[in-house]
gemmi code that builds the backbone of each chain (N, CA, C; Angstrom):
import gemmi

chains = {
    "A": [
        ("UNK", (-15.442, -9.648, -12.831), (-14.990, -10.430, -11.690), (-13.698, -9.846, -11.138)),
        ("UNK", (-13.479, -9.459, -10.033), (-12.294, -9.553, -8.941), (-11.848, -10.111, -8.129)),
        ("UNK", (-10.899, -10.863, -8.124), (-10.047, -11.637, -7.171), (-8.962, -10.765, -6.882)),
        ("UNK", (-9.007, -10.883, -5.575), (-7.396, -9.866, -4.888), (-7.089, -11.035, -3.920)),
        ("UNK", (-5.720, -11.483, -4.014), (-4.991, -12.100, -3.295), (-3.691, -11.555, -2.410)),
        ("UNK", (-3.891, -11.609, -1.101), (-2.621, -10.847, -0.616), (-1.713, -12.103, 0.431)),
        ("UNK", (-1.159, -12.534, 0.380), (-0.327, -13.340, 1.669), (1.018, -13.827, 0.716)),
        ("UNK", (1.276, -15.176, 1.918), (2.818, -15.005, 1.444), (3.384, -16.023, 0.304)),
        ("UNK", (2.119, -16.529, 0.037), (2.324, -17.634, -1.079), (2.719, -16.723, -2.411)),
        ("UNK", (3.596, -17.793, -3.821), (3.960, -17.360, -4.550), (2.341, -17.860, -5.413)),
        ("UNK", (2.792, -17.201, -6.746), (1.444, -17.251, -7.825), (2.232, -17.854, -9.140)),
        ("UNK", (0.828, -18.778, -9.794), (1.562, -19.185, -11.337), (0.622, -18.278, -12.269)),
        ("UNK", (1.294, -17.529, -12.686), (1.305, -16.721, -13.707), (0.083, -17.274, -14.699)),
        ("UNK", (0.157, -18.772, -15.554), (-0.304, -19.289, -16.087), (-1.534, -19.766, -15.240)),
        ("UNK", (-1.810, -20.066, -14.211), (-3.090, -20.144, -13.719), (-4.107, -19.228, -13.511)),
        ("UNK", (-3.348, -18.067, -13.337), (-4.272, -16.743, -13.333), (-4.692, -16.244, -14.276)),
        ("UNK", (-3.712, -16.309, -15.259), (-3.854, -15.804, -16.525), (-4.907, -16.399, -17.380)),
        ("UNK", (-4.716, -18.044, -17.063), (-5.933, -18.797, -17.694), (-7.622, -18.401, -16.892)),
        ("UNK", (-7.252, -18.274, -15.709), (-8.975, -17.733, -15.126), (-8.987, -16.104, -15.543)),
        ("UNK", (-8.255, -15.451, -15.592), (-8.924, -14.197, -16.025), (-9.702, -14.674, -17.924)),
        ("UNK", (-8.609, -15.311, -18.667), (-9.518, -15.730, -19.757), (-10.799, -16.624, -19.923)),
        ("UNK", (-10.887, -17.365, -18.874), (-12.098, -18.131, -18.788), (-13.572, -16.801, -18.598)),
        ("UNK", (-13.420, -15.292, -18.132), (-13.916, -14.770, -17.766), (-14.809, -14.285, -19.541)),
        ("UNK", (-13.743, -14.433, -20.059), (-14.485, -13.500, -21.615), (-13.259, -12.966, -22.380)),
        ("UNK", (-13.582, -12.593, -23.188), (-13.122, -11.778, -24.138), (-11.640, -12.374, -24.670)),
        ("UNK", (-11.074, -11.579, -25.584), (-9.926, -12.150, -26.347), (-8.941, -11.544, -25.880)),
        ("UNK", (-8.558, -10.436, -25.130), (-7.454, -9.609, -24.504), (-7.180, -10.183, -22.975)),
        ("UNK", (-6.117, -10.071, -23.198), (-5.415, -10.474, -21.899), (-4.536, -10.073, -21.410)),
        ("UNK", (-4.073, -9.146, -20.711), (-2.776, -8.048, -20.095), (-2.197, -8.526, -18.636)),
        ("UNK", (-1.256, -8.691, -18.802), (-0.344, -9.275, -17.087), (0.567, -8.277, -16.791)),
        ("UNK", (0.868, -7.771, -15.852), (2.175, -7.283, -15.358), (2.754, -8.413, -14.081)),
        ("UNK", (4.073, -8.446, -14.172), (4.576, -9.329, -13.006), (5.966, -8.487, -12.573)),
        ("UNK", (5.589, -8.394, -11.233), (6.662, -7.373, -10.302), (7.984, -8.544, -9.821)),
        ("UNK", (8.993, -8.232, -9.729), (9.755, -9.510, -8.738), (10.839, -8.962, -8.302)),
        ("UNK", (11.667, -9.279, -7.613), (12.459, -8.692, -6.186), (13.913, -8.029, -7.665)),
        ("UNK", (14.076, -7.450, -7.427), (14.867, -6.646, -8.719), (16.410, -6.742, -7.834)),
        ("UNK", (17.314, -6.990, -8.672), (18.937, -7.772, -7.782), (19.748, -6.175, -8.200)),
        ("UNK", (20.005, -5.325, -7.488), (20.526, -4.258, -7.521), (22.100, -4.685, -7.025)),
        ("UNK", (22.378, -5.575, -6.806), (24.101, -5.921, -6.691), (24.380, -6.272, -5.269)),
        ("UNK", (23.823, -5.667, -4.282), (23.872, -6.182, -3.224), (22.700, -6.039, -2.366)),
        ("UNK", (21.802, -6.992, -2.949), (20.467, -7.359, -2.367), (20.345, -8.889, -1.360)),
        ("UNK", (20.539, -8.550, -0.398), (20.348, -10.464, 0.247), (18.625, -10.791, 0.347)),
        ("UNK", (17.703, -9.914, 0.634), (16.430, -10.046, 0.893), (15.645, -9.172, 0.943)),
        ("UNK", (14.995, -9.258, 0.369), (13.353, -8.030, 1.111), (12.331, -8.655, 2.058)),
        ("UNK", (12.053, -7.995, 2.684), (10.804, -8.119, 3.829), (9.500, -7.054, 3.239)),
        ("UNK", (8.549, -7.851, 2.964), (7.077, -6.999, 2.353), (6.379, -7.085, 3.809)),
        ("UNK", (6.450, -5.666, 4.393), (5.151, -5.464, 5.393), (3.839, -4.921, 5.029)),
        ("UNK", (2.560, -5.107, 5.935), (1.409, -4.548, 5.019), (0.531, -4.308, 6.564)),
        ("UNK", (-0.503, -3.520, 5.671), (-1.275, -3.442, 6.530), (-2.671, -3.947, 6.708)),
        ("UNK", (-3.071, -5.077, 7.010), (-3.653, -6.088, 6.730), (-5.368, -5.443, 6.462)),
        ("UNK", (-5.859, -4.763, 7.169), (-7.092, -4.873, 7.685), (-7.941, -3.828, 5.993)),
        ("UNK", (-6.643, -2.616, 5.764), (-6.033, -1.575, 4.427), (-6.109, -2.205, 3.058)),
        ("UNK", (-5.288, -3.493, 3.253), (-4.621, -3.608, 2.201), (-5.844, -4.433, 1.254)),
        ("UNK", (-6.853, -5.233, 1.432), (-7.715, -5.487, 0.762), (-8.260, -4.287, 0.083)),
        ("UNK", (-8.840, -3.390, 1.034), (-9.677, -2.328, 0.784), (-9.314, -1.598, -0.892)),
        ("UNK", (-7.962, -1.773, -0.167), (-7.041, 0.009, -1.146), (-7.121, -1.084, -2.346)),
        ("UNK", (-6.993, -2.618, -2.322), (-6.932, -2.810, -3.601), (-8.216, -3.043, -4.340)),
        ("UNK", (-9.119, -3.389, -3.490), (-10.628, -3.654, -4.109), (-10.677, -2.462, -4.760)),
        ("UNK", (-10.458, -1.253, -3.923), (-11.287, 0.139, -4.686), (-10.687, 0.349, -5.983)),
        ("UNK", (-8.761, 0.088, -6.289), (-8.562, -0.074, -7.597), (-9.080, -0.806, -8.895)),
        ("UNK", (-9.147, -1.676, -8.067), (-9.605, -2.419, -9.099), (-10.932, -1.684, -9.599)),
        ("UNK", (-11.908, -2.159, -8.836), (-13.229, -1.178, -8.917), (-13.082, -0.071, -10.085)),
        ("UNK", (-12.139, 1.007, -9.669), (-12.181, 2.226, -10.272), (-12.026, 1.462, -12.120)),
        ("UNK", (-10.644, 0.710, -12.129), (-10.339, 0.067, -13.252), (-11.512, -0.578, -14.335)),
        ("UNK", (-12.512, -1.142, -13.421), (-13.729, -1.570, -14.118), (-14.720, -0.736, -14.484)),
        ("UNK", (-14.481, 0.385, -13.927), (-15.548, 1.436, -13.949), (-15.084, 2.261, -15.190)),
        ("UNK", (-13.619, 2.078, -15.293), (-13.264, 2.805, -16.293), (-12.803, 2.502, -17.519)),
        ("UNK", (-12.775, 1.136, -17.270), (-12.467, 0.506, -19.020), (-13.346, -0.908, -18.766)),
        ("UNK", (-13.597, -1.317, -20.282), (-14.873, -2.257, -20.321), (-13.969, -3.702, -20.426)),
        ("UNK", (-13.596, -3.782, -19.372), (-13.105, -5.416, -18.781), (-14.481, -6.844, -18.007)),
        ("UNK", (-13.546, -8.078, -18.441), (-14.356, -8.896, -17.815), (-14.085, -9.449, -16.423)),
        ("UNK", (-12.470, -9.082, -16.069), (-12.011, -9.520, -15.337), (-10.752, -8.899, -14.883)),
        ("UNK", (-9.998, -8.884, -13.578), (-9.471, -8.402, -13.143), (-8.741, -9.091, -11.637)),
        ("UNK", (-7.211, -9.190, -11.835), (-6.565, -10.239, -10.644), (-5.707, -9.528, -10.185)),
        ("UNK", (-5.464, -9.295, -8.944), (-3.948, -8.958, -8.448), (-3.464, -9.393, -7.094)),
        ("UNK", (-2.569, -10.232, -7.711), (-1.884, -10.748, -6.285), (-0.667, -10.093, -5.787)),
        ("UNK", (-0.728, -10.016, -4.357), (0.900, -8.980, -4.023), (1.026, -10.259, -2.804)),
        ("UNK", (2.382, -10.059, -2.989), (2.708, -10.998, -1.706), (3.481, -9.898, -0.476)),
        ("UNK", (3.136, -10.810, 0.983), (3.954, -10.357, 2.083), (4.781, -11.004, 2.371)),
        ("UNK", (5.726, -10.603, 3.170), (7.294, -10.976, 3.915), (8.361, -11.341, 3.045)),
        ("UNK", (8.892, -11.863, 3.952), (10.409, -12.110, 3.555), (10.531, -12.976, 1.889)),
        ("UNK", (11.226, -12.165, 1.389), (11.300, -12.443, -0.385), (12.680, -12.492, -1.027)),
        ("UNK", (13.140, -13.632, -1.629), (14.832, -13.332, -2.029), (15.048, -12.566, -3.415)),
        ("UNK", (16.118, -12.181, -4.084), (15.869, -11.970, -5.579), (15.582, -12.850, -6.688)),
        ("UNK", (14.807, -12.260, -7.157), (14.338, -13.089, -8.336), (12.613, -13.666, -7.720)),
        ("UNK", (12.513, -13.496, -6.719), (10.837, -14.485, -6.670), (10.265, -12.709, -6.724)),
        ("UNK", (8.635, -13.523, -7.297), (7.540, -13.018, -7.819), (7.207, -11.960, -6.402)),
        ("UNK", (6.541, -10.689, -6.860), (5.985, -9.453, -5.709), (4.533, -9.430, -6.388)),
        ("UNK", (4.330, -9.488, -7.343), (2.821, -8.775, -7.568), (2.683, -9.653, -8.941)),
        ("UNK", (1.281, -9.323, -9.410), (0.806, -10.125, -9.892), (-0.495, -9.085, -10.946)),
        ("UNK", (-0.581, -8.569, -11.483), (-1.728, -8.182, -12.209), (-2.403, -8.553, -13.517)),
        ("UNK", (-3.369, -9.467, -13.542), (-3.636, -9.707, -15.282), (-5.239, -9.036, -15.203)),
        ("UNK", (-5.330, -8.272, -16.463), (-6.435, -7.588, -16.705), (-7.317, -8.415, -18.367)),
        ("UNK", (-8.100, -8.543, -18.060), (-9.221, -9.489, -19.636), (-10.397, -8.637, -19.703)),
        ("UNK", (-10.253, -8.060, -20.921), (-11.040, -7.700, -22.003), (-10.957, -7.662, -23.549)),
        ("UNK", (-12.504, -7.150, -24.204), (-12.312, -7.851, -25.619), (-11.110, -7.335, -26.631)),
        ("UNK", (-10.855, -5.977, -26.047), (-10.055, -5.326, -26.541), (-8.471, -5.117, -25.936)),
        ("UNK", (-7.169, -4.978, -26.775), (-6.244, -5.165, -26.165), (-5.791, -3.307, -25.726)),
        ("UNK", (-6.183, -2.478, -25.791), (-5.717, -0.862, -25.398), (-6.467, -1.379, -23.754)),
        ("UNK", (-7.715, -1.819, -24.112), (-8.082, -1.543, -22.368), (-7.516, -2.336, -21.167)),
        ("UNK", (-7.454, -3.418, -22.145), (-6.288, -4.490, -21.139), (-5.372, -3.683, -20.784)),
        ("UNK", (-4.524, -3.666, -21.289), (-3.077, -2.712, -21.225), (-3.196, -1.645, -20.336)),
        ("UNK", (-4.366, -0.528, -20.944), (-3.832, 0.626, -20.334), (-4.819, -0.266, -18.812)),
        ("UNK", (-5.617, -0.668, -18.721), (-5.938, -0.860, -17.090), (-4.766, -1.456, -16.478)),
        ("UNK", (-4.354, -2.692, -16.826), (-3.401, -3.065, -15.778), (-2.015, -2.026, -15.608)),
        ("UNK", (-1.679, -0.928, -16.416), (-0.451, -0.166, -16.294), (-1.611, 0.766, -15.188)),
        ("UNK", (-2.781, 1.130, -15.387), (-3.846, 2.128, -14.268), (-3.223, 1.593, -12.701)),
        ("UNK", (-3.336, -0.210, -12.932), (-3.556, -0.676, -11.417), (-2.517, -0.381, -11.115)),
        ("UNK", (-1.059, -1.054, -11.772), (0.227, -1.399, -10.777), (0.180, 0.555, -10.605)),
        ("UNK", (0.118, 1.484, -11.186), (0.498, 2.566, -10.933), (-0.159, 3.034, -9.985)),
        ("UNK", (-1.204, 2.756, -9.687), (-2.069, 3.265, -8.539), (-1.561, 2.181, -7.383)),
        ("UNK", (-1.555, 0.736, -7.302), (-0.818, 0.108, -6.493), (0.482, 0.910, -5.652)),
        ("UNK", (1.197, 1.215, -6.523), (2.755, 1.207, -5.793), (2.630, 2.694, -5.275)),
        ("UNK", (1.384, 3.383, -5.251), (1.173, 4.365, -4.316), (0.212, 4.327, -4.059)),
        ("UNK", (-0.728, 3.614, -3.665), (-2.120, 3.720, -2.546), (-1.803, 2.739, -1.650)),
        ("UNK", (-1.788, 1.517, -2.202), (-1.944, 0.270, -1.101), (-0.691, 0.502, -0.188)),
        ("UNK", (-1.324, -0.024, 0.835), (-0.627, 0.320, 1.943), (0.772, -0.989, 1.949)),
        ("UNK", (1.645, -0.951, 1.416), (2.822, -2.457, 1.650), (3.983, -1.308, 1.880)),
        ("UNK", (5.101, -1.861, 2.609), (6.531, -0.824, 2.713), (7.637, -2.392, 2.460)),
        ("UNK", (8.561, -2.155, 1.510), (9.374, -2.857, 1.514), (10.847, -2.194, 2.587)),
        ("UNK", (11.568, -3.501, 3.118), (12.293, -3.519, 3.145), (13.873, -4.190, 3.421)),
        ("UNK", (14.821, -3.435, 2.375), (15.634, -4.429, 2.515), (17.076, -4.714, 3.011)),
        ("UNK", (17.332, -5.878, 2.920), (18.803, -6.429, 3.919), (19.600, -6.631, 2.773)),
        ("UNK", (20.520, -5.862, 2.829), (21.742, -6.016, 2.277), (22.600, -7.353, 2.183)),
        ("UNK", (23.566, -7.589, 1.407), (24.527, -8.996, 1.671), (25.482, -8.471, 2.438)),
        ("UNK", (25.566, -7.271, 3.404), (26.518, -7.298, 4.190), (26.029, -6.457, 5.746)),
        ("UNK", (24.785, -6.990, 5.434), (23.139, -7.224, 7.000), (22.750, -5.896, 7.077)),
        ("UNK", (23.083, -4.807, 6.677), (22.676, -3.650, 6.757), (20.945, -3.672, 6.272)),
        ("UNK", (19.943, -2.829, 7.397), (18.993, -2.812, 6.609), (18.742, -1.495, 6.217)),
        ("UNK", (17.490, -1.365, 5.584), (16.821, -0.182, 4.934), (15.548, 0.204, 4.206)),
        ("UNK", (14.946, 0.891, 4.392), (13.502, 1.208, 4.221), (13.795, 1.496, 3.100)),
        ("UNK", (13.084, 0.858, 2.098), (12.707, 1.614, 0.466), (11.800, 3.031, 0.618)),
        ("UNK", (12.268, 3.811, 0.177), (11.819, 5.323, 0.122), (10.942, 5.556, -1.272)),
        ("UNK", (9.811, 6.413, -1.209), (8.966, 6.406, -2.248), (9.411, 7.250, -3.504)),
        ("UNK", (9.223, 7.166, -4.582), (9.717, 7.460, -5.869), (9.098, 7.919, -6.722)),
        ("UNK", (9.477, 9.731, -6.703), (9.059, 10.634, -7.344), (8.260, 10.395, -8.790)),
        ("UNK", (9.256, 9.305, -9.487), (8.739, 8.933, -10.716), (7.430, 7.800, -10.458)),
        ("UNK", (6.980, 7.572, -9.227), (6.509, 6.489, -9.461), (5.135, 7.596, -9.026)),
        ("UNK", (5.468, 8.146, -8.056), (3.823, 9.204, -7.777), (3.623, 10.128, -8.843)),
        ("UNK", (4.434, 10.631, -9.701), (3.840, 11.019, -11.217), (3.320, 10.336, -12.065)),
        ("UNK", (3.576, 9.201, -12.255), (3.321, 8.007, -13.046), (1.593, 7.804, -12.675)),
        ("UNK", (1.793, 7.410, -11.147), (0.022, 7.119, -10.199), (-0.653, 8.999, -10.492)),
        ("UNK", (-0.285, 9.337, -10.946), (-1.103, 10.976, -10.371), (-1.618, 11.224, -12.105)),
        ("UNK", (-0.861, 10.963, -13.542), (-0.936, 11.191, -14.977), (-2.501, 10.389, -15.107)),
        ("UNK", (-2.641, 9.482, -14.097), (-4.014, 9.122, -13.814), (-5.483, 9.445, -13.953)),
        ("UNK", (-4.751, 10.738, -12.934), (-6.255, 11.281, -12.174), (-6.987, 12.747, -13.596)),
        ("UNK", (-7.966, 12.086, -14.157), (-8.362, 13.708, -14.956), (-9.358, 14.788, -14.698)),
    ],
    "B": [
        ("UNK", (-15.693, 16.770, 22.409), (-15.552, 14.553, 22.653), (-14.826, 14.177, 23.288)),
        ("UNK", (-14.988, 12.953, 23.546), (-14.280, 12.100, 24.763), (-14.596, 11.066, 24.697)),
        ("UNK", (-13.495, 10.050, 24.125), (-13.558, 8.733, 23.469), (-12.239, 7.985, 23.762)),
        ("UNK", (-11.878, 6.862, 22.853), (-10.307, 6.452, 22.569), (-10.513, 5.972, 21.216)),
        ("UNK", (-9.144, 6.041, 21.411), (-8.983, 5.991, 19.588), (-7.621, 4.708, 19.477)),
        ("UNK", (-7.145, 3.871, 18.450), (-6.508, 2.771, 18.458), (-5.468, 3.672, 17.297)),
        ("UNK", (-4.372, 3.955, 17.569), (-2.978, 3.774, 16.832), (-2.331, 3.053, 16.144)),
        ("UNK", (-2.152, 2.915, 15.087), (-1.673, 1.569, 14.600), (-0.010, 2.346, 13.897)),
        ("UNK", (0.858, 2.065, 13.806), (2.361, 2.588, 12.822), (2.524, 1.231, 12.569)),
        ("UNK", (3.481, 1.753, 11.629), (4.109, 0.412, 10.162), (5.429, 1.002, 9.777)),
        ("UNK", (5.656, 0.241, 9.060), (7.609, 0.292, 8.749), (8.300, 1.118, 9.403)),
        ("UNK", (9.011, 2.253, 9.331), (10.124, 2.785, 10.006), (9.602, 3.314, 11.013)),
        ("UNK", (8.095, 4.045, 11.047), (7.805, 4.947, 12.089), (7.373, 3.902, 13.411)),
        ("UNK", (6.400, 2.483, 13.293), (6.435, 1.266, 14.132), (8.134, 1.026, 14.489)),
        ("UNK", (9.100, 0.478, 13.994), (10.354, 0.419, 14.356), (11.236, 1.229, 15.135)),
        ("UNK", (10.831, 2.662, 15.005), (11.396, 3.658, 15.593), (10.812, 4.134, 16.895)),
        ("UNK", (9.864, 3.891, 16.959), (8.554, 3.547, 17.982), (8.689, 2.627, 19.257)),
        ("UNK", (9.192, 1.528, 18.609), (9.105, 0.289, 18.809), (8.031, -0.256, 19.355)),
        ("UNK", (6.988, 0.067, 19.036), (5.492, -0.200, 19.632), (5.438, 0.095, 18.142)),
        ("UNK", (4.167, -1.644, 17.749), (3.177, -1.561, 16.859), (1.822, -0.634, 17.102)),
        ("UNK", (1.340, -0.508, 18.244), (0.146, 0.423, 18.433), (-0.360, 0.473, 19.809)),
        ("UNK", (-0.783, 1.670, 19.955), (-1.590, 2.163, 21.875), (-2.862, 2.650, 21.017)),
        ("UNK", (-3.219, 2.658, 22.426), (-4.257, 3.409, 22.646), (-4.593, 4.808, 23.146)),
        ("UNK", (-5.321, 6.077, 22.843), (-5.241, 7.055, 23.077), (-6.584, 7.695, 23.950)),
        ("UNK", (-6.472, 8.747, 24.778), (-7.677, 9.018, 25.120), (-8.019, 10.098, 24.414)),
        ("UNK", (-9.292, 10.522, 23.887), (-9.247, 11.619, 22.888), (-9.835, 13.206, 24.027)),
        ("UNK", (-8.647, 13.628, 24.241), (-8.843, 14.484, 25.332), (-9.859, 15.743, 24.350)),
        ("UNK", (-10.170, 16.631, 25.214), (-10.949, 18.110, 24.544), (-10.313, 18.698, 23.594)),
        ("UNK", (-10.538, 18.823, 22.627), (-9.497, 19.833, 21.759), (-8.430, 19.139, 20.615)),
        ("UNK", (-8.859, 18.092, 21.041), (-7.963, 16.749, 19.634), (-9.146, 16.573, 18.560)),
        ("UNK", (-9.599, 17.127, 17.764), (-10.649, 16.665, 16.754), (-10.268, 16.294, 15.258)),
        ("UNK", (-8.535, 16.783, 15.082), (-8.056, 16.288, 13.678), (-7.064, 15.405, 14.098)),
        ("UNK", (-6.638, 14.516, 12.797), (-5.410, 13.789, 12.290), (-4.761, 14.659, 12.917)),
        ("UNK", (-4.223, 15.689, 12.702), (-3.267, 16.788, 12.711), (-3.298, 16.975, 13.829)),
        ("UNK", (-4.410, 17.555, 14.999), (-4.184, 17.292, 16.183), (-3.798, 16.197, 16.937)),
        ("UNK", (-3.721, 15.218, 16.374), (-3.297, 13.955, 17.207), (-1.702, 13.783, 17.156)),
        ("UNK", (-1.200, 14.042, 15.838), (0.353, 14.037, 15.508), (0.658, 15.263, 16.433)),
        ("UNK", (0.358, 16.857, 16.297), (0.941, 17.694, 17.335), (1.119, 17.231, 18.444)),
        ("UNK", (0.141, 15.878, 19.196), (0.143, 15.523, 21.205), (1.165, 14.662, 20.459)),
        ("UNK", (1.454, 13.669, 19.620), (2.459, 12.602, 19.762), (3.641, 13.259, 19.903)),
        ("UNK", (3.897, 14.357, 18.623), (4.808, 15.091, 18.461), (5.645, 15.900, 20.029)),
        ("UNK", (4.749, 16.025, 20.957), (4.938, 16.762, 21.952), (5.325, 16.293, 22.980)),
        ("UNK", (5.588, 15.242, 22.410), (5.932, 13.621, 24.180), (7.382, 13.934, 24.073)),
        ("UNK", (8.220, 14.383, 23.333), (9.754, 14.586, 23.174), (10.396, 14.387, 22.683)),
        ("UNK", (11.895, 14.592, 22.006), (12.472, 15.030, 21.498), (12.376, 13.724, 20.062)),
        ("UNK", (12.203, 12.173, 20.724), (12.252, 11.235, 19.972), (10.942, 11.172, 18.899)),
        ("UNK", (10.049, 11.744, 19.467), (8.703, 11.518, 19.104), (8.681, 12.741, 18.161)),
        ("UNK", (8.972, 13.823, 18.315), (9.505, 15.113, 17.473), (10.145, 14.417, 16.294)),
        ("UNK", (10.966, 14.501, 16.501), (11.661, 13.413, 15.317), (11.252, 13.141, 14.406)),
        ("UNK", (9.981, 11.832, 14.946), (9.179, 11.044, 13.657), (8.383, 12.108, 13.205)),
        ("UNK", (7.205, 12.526, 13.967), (6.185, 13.243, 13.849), (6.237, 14.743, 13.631)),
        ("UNK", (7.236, 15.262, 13.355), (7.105, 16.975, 13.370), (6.734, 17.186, 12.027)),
        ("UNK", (7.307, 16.206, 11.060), (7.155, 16.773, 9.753), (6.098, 15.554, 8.835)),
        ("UNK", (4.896, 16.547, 8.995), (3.669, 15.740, 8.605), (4.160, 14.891, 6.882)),
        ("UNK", (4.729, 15.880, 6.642), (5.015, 15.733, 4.991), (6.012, 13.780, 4.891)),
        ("UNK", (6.443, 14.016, 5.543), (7.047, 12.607, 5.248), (6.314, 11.120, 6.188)),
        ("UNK", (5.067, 11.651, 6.097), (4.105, 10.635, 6.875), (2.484, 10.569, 6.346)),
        ("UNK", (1.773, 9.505, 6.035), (0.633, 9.271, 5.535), (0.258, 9.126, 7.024)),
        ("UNK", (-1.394, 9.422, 6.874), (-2.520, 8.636, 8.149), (-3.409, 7.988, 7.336)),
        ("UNK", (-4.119, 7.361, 7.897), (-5.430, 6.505, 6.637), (-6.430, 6.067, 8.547)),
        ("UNK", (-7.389, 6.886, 8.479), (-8.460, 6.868, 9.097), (-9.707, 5.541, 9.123)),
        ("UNK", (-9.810, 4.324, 9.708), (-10.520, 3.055, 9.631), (-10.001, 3.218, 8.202)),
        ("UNK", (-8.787, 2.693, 8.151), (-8.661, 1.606, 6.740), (-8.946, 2.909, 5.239)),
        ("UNK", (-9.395, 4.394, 5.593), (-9.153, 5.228, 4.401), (-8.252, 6.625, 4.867)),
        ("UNK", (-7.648, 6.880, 3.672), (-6.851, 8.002, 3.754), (-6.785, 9.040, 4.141)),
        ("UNK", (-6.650, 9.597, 4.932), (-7.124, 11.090, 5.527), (-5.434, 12.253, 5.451)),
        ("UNK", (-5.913, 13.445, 5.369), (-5.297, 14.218, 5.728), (-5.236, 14.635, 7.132)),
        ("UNK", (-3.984, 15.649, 7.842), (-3.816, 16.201, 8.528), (-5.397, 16.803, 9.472)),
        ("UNK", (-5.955, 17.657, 8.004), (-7.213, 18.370, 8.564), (-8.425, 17.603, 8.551)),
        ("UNK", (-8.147, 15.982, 8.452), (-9.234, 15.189, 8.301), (-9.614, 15.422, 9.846)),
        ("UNK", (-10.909, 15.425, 10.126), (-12.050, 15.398, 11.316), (-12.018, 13.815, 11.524)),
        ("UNK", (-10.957, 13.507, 13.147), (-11.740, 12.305, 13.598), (-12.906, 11.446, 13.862)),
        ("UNK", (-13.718, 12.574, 13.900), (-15.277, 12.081, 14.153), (-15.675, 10.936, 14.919)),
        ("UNK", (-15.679, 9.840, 14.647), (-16.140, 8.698, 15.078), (-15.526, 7.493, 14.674)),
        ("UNK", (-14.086, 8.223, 14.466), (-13.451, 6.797, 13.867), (-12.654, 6.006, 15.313)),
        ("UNK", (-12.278, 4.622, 14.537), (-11.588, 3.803, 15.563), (-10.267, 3.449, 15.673)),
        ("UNK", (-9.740, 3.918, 14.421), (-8.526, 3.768, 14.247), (-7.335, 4.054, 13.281)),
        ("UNK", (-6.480, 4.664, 13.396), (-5.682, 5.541, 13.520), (-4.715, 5.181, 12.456)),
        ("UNK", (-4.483, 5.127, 11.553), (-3.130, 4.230, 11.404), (-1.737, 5.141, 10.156)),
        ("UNK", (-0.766, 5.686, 11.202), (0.351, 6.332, 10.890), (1.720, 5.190, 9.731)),
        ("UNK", (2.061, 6.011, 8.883), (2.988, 5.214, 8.503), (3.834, 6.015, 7.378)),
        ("UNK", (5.210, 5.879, 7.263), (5.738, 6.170, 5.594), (4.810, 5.754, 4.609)),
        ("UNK", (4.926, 6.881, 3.254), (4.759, 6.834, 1.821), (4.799, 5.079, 1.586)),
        ("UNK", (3.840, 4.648, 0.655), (3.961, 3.210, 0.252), (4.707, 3.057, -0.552)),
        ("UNK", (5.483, 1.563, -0.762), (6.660, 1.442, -1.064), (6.317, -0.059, -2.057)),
        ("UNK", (4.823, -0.862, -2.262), (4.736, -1.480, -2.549), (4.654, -2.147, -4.059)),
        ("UNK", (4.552, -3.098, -4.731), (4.704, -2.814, -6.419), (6.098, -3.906, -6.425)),
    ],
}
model = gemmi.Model(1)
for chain_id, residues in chains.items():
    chain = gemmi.Chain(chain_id)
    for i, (resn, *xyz) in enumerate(residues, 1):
        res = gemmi.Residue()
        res.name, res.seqid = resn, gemmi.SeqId(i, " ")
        for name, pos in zip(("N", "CA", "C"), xyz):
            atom = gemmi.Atom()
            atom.name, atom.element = name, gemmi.Element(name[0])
            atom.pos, atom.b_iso = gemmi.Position(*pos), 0.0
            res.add_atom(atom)
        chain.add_residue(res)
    model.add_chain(chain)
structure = gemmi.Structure()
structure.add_model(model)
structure.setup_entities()
């Protein structure tokens, strides 16, 4: 099963987590992303590209199921305006085993934070804005992937 | 060919733009990604700017990823933007 959720509502952790287990098996793997307080953070703005952003995540997921023997599979990302400390993403992965849990949901967010189409960006506490720029470590991370 | 094609930009390159998206006519001789950024690229000095350097810009062709030398073919829409930033 796949559920992909994208808009601007927040997610309970514990509700998702309980339907990916209703799906099967005894493993259960979450990652949870959230607005990270670098010292002078007033806000982020999550833009996306709406029509993309299902797609790019269905096909992850997809690939994820194709490649490890899961029952289930969730990821919620949220859009717009976000303060520090609230929830960005959302991934819990269920299967019987706990390596495939794990390594799938570390597969998704890594393929996430470089396929799907979202651009953060953010406003300073002294109004300055700025485009988050993409991160070398993070497209090695998505690429240790591909074999 | 001789069609139109729908533009779409997102984060800095939409902002810098300041247009979310046009429309294009696909004149003779535009058949790649890559040809389409060279005509944007060529409107002037501002448009140079964004578009000269393919490398710091994704396209994704109806909703999938394409390169530079991707073949427009029969697609509808276009959509330019910075590296994803999401996660």
């Amino acid at each position: 099963m796949i559920k992909i959720v994208v808009g601007p509502d927040d997610f309970d952790i514990g509700v998702e987590t309980q339907q990916v287990a209703g799906q099967g098996g005894g493993a259960i793997a979450s990652f949870v992303g959230q607005v990270r307080d670098d010292g002078n953070l007033a806000s982020l703005e999550l833009e996306h590209y709406p029509a993309m952003t299902q797609k790019a995540l269905r096909q992850i997921a997809e690939t994820a199921l194709s490649e490890w023997a899961l029952h289930a599979v969730t990821i919620v990302h949220r859009v717009g305006k976000l303060a520090v400390g609230d929830n960005i993403v959302l991934v819990v992965t269920g299967s019987d085993h706990r390596g495939a849990a794990i390594e799938s949901c570390s597969f998704i967010m890594d393929r996430l934070k470089t396929v799907a189409p979202f651009w953060k960006k953010e406003t300073g506490t002294d109004g300055t804005t700025k485009w988050i720029e993409e991160r070398e470590s993070d497209v090695a991370a998505s690429e240790k992937w591909q074999k | 060919m001789t069609g139109s094609l729908n533009i779409i930009y997102f984060a800095w390159v939409r902002e810098r733009l300041g247009i979310d998206q046009e429309q294009i006519a696909l004149a003779d001789g535009i058949e790649t990604i890559g040809d389409i950024v060279a005509m944007l690229s060529d409107r002037g000095a501002d448009y140079a700017d964004i578009f000269s350097d393919v490398g710091k810009l994704r396209f994704a062709l109806d909703q999938d990823y394409g390169l530079p030398a991707t073949p427009i073919g029969a697609a509808r829409e276009l959509a330019i933007f910075p590296p994803v930033t999401g996660g």
